[in-house]
PARO-386243 format. One record per residue (C-alpha): residue number from 1; residue in one letter; z negated, y, x; chain. Coordinates in steps of 0.05 Angstrom, whole numbers. Each point is the difference from the previous one (the first is absolute). Example, Ala and Ser with C-alpha at 12.3 -4.5 7.8 and 13.67 -1.06 7.14 Angstrom:
// residues 2
+-----+-----+--------+--------+--------+-------+
!   n ! res !     c3 !     c2 !     c1 ! chain !
+-----+-----+--------+--------+--------+-------+
!   1 !   A !   -156 !    -90 !    246 !     A !
!   2 !   S !     13 !     69 !     27 !     A !
+-----+-----+--------+--------+--------+-------+
//
This chain:
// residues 135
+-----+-----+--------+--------+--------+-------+
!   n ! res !     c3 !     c2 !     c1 ! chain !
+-----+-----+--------+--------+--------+-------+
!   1 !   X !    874 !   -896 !   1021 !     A !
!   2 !   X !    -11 !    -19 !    -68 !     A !
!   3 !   X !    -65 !     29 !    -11 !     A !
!   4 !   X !     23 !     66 !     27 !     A !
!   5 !   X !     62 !     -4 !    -54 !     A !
!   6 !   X !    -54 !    -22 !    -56 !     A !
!   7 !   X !    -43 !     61 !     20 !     A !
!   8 !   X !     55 !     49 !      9 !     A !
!   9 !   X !     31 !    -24 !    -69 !     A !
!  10 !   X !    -73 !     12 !    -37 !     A !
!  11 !   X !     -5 !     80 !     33 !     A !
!  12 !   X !     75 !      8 !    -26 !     A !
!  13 !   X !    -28 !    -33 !    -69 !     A !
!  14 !   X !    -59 !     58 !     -4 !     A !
!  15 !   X !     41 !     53 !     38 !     A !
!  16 !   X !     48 !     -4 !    -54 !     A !
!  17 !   X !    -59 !     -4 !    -59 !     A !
!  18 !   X !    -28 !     67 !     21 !     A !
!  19 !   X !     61 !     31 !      0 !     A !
!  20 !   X !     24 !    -18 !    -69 !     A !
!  21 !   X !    -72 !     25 !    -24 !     A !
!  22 !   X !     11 !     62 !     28 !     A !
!  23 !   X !     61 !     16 !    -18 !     A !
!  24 !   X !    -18 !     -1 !    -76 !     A !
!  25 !   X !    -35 !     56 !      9 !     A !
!  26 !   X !     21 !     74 !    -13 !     A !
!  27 !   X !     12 !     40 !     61 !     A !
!  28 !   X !    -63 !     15 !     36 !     A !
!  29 !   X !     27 !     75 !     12 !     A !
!  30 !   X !     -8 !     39 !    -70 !     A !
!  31 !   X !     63 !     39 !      5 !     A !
!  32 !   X !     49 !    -62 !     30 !     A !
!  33 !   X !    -33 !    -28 !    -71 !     A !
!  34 !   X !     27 !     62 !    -37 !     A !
!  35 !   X !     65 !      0 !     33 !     A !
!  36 !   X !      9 !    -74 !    -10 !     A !
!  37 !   X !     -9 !      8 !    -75 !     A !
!  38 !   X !     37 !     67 !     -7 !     A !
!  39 !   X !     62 !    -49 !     36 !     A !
!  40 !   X !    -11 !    -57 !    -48 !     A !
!  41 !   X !     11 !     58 !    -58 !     A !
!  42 !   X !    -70 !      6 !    -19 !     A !
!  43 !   X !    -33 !     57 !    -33 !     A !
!  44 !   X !    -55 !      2 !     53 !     A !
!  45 !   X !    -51 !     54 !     25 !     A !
!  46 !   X !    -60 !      5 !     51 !     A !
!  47 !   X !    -67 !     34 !    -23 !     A !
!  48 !   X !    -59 !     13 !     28 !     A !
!  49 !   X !    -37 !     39 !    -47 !     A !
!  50 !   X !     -7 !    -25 !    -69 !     A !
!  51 !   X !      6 !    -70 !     10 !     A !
!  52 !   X !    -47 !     -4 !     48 !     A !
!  53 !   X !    -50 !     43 !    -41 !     A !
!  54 !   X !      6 !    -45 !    -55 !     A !
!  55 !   X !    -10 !    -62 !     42 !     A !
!  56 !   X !    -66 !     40 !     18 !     A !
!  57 !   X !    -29 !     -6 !    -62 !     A !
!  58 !   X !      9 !    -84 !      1 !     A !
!  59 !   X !    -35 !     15 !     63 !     A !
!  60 !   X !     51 !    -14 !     52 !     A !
!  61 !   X !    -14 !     43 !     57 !     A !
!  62 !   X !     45 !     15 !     68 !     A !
!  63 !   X !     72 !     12 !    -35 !     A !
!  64 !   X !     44 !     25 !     42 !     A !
!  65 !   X !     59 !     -1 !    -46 !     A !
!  66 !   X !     48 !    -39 !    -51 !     A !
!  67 !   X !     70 !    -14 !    -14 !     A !
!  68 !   X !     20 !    -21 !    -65 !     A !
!  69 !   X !     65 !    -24 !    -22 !     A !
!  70 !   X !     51 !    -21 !    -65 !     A !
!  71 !   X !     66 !    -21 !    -14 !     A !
!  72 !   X !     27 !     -9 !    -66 !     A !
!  73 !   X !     69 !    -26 !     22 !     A !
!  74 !   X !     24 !    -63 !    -39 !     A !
!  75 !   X !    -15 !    -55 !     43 !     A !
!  76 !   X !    -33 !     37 !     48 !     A !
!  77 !   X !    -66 !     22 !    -37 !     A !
!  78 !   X !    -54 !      8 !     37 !     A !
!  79 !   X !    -80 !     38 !     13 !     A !
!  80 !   X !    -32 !      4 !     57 !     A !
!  81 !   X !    -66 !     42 !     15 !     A !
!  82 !   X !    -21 !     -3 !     83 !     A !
!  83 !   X !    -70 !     20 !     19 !     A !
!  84 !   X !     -8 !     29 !     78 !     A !
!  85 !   X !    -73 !      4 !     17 !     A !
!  86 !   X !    -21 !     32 !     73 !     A !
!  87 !   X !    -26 !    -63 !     24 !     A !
!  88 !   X !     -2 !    -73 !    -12 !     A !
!  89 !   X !    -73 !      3 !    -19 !     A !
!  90 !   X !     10 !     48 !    -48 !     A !
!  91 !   X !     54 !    -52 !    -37 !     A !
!  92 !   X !    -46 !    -55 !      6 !     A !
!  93 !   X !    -58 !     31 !    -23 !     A !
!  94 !   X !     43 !     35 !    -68 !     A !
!  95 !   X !     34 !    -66 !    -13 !     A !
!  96 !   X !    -40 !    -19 !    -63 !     A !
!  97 !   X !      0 !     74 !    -29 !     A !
!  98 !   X !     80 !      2 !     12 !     A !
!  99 !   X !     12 !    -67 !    -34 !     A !
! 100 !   X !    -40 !     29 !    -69 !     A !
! 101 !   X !     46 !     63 !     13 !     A !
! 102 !   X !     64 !    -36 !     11 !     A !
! 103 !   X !    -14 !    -59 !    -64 !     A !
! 104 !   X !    -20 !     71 !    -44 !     A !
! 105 !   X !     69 !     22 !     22 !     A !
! 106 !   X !     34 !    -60 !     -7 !     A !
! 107 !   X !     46 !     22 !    -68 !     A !
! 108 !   X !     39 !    -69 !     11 !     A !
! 109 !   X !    -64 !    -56 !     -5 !     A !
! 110 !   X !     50 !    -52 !    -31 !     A !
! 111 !   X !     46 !     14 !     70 !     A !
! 112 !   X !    -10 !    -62 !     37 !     A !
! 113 !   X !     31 !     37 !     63 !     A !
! 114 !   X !    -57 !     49 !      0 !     A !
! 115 !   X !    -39 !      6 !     71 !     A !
! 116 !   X !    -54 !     18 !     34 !     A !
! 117 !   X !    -18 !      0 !     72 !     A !
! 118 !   X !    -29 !     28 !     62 !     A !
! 119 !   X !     28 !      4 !     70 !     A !
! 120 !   X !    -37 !     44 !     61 !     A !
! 121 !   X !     -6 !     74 !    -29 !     A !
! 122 !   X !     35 !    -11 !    -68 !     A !
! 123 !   X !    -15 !    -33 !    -69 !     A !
! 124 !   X !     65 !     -5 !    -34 !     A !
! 125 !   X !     30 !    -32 !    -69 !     A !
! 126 !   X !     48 !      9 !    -47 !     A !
! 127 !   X !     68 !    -58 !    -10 !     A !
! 128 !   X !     39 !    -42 !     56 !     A !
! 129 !   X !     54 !     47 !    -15 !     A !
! 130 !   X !    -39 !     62 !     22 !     A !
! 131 !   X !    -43 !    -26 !     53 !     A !
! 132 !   X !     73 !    -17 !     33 !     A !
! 133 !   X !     32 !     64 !     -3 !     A !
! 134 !   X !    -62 !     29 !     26 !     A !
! 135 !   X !      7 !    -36 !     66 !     A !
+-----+-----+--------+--------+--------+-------+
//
């Protein structure tokens, strides 16, 4: 009985890791992402034309679209630029090329909040405060 409680303890233990890894992620949906940010009072819009044209030209290929993101409220400031490819390989294969976009972007290098990951279809970054309210 003991064993089973020690094993049953350790799936909880990584059952509960995963799920706090995922859920610091944006929403995997594009517009829940918008909506979530629009709630949050964000300044936020989805494109899928030029932002994906000029991640082209760093050579990131298989965009399918992005939602940015900004809040200037006092104590509530926050950026937040999300990346959608239309597959996972596409992500994994652009991830260099989007981290030279997203450092190039990066107007706050001295920001110690400052992000930037991958998760499935979408390379995001940006502040804690924006990757939240994008959720």
């Amino acid at each position: 009985m003991k064993k089973f409680a020690k094993i049953m303890a350790l799936m909880l233990v990584v059952a509960m890791g995963v799920a706090m890894l995922v859920a610091c992620a944006p929403a995997i949906d594009p517009d829940k992402a918008l909506s979530a940010l629009k709630k949050n009072g964000y300044t936020a819009g989805k494109d899928t034309r030029a932002t994906p044209a000029a991640l082209a030209l760093f050579g990131v290929k298989g965009v399918d679209c992005v939602v940015s993101g900004t809040n200037g409220t006092e104590g509530k400031e926050g950026h937040v630029f999300i990346v959608y490819f239309t597959s996972k390989d596409a992500a994994d294969s652009a991830w260099e090329s989007v981290q030279k976009y997203a450092k190039s972007e990066d107007k706050e290098s001295s920001d110690s909040d400052w992000e930037i990951k991958k998760s499935g279809k979408m390379i995001y970054w940006g502040d804690s405060n924006g990757i939240k309210s994008a959720r």
